[in-house]
C-alpha positions as CSV (number, residue, x, y, z in Angstrom):
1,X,126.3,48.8,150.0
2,X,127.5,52.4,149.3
3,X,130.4,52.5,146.4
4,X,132.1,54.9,144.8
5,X,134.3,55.0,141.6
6,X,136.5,58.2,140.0
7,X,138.1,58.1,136.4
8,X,140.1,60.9,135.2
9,X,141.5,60.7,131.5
10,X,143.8,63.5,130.1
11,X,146.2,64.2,127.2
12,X,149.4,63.0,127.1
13,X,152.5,65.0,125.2
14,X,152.0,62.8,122.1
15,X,148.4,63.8,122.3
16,X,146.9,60.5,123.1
17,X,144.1,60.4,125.9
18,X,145.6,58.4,128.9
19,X,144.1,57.2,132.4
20,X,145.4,59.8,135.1
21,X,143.6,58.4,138.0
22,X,141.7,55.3,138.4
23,X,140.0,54.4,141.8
24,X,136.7,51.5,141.8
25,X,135.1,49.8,144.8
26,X,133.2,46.7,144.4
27,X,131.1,46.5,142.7
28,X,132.4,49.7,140.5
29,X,135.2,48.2,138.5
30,X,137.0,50.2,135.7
31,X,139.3,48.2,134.1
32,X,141.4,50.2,131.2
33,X,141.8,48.5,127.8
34,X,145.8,48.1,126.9
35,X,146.6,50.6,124.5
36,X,147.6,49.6,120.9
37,X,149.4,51.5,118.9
38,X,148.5,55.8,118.4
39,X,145.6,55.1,120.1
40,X,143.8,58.7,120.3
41,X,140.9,57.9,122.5
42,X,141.3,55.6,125.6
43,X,138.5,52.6,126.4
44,X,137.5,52.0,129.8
45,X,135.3,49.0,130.8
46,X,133.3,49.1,133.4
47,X,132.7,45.6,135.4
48,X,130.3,44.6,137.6
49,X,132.4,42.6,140.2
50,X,129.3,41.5,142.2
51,X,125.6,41.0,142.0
52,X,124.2,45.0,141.9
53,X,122.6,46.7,142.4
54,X,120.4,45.7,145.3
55,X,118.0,47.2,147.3
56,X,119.6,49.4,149.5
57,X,122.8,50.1,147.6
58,X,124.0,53.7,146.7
59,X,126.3,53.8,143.8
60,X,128.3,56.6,142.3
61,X,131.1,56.9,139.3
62,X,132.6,60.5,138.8
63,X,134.4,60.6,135.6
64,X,136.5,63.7,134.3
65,X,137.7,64.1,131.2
66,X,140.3,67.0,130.6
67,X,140.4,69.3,127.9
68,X,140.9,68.1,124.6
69,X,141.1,64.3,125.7
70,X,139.1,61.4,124.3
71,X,137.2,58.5,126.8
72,X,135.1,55.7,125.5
73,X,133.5,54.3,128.9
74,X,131.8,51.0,127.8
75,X,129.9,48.3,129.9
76,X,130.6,44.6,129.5
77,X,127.4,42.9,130.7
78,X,123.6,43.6,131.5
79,X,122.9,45.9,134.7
80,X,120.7,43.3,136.8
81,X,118.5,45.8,139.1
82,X,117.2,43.5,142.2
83,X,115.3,44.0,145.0
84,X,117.2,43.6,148.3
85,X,116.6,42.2,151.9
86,X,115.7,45.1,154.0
87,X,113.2,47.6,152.5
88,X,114.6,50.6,150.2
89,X,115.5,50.8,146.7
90,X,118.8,51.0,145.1
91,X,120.5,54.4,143.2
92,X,123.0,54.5,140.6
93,X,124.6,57.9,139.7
94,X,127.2,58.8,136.9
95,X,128.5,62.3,137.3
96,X,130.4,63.9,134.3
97,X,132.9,66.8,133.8
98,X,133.6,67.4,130.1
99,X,136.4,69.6,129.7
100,X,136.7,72.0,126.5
101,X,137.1,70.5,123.6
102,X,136.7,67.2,126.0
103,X,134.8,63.9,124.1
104,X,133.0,61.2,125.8
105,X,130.8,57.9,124.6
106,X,129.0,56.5,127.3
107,X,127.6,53.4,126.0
108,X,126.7,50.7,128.9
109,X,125.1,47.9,128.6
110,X,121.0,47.3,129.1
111,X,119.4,47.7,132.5
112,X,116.9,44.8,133.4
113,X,114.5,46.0,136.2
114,X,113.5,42.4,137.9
115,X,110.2,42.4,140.0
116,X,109.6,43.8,143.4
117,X,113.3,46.1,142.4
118,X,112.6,50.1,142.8
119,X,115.9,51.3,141.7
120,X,117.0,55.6,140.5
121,X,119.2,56.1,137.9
122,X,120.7,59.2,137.3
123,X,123.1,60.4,134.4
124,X,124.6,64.1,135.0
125,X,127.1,65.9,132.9
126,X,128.3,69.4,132.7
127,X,130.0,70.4,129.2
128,X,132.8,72.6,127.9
129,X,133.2,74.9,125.2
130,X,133.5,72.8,122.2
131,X,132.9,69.1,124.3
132,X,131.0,66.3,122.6
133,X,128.8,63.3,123.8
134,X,127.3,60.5,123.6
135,X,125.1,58.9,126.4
136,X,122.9,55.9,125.6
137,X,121.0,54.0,128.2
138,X,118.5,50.7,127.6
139,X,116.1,49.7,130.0
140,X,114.4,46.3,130.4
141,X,111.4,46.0,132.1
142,X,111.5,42.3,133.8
143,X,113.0,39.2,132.8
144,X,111.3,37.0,130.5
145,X,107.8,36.4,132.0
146,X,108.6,38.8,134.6
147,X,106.4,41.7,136.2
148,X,109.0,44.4,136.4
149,X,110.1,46.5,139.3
150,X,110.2,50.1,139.8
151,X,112.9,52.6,137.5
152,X,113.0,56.8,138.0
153,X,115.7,57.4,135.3
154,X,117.0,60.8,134.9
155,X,119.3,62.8,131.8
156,X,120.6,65.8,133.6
157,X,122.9,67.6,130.6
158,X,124.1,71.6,130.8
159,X,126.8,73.1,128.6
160,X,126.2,77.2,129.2
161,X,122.8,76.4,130.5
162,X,120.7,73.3,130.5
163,X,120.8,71.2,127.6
164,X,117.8,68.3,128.3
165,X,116.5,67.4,131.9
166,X,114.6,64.5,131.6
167,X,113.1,62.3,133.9
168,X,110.8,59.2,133.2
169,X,109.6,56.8,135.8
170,X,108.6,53.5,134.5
171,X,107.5,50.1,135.9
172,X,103.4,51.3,136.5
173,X,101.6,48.2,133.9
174,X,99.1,51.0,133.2
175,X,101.0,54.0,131.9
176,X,103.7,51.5,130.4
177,X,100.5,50.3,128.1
178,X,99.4,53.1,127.3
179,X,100.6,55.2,123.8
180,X,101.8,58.2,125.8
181,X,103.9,55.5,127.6
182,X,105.8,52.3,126.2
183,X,102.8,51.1,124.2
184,X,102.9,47.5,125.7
185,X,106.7,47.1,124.6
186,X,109.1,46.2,127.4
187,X,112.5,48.3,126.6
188,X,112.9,51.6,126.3
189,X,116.3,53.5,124.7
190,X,117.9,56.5,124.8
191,X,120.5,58.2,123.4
192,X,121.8,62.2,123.9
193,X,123.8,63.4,120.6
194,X,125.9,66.5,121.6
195,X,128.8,67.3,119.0
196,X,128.5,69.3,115.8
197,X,125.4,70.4,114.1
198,X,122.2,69.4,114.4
199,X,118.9,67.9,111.8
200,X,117.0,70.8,111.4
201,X,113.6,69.0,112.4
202,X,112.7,65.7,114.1
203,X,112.5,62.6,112.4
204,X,111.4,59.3,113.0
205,X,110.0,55.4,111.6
206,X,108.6,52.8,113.2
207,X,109.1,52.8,117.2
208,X,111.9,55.6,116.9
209,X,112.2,59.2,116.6
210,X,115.1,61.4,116.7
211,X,114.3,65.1,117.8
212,X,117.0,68.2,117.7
213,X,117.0,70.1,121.2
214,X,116.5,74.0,121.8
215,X,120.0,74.6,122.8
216,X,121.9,71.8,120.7
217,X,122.4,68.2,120.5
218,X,119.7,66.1,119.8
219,X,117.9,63.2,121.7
220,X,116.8,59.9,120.0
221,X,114.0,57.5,121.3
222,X,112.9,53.8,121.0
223,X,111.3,51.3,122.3
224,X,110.5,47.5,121.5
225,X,109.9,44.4,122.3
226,X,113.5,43.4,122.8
227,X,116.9,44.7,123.6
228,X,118.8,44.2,120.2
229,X,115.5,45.7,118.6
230,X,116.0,48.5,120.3
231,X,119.6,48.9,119.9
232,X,119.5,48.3,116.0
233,X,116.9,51.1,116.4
234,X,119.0,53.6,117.9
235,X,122.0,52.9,116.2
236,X,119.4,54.1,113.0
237,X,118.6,56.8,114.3
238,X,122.2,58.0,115.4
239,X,123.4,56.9,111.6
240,X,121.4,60.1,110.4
241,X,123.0,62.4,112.8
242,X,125.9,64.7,111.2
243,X,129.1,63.9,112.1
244,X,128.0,60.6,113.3
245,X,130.8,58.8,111.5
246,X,133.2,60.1,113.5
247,X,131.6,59.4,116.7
């Protein structure tokens, strides 16, 4: 299956963000929250209409958001990764345009990489003057009792340069075990921090850490043994970020 999806969100003359252009393919759904009230920032869901991705399938969502606008792109329901009929893995991009002064929260729900999957994951944005973001990603490594499959994941960030370009390739039982991978655990978080200042030094507890980057934002890391472990972790780390109250 190839699919692609475009979301465009702009400023209105009241100064509320507002859905200019709105195009999904199955199984890319966006569906737009109703707005309520002075709503400032507009919510976008994005659905998973069928079973994917599969083996095979070649998946891309281009959002835009225009100068000075406000998007918070959510997920509704774990990202099931499976392997498909015919031989090939499965690729999932998300390509970002962050206008000046543009704001954007990615927040999807986990990823779960079954057994026998091989699926890429790619995350690309390109910032404005004065943008901010927030990009999180989870990734499960096999269901319950599961040998996992295969996940290249990949954090591709510039704003006047390159920001973080990260990619980590997970799913190998030996480097997954090891300290200088997950350390046995099965999930792995991220989260990219771009807005504001910056800690002036790393800092970290048990299983997370959150590290300030050469040219801004800051990246926070976590693993554990479960999903909601992981997210309570990050949300931690992201608590002692500046300015994350209003973000």
């Amino acid at each position: 299956m190839r699919a692609r999806a475009h979301l465009v969100v702009a400023l209105d003359p009241k100064g509320r963000t507002v859905v200019r252009e709105l195009r999904s393919m199955a199984p890319l759904r966006l569906v737009p929250r109703l707005r309520r009230g002075r709503d400032e920032v507009a919510l976008v869901h994005l659905v998973s209409a069928v079973t994917a991705p599969l083996g095979g399938d070649d998946l891309e969502l281009r959002v835009t958001v225009e100068a000075g606008a406000s998007l918070d792109l959510r997920g509704v329901a774990a990202t099931l990764v499976l392997p498909g009929h015919h031989a090939g893995g499965s690729r999932a991009l998300v390509d970002v345009e962050l206008a000046d002064g543009a704001s954007l929260a990615y927040v999807p729900e986990p990823t779960v990489v079954t057994a026998r999957a091989c699926h890429e994951a790619v995350f690309r944005a390109r910032m404005g003057e004065g943008a901010r973001l927030r990009a999180r990603e989870i990734v499960v490594l096999g269901r319950k009792g599961e040998r996992p499959g295969s996940l290249t994941t990949t954090l591709d960030v510039r704003r006047n340069g390159p920001v973080l370009r990260q990619t980590s390739r997970l799913g190998v039982p030996e480097v997954d075990a090891s300290p200088a991978g997950l350390a046995g655990r099965r999930v792995l978080g991220t989260e990219l921090l771009c807005w504001g200042e910056d800690l002036p030094g790393a800092v970290s507890d048990q299983w997370w850490s959150l590290v300030p980057l050469v040219r801004g934002g800051s990246l926070s890391t976590a693993v554990g043994h479960d999903a909601v472990t992981v997210e309570r972790a990050l949300d931690q780390a992201r608590a002692g970020h500046p300015g994350s109250g209003g973000f």
